[in-house]
C-alpha positions in Angstrom: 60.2 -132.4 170.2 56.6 -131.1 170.5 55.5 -130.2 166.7 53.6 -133.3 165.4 54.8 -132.8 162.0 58.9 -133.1 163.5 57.0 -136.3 164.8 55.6 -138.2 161.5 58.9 -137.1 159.7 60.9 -139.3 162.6 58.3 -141.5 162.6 58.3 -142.1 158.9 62.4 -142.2 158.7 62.5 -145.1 160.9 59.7 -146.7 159.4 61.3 -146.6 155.8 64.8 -147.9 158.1 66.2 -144.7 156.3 68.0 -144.5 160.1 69.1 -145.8 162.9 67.9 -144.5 165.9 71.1 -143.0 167.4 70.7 -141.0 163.6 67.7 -140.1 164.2 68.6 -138.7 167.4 71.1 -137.1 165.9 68.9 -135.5 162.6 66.5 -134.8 165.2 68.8 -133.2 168.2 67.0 -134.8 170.9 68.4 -137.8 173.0 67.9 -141.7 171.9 65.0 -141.9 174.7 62.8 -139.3 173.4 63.0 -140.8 169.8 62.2 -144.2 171.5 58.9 -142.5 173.0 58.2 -140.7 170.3 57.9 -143.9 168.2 56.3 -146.1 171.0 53.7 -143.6 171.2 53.0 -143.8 167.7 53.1 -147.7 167.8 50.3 -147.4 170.9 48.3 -144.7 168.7 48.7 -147.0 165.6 47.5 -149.9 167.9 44.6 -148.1 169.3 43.2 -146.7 166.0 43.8 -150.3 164.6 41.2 -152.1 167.2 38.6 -149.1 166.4 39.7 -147.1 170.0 38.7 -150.6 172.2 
C-alpha cells in the first residue's frame, strides 16, 4: 500500500469508524498489520506535526 492517497482514504475510513479494521483490510486487500502501520504512522505524523516537529 504505497500510494499516499490509498493512505488518507484508509486513514479517513477508520477515523469516521465507517470500518472495522479487518474491513479495512479487506476494502484495502492488504493484511490487518499493514493497516495497523499505516494508521500508527499517521497517529506518529499527526503527533509530530501537533508539537510543531519537537
Amino acid at each position: 500500500m504505497t500510494s499516499p492517497r490509498r493512505q488518507g482514504h484508509l486513514v479517513r475510513q477508520h477515523r469516521f469508524g465507517e470500518h472495522t479494521i479487518a474491513d479495512l483490510a479487506g476494502l484495502f486487500s492488504v493484511s490487518r498489520a499493514t493497516v495497523h502501520r499505516v494508521l500508527e504512522r499517521h497517529r506518529n505524523a499527526s503527533a509530530l506535526s501537533a508539537s510543531g516537529g519537537q
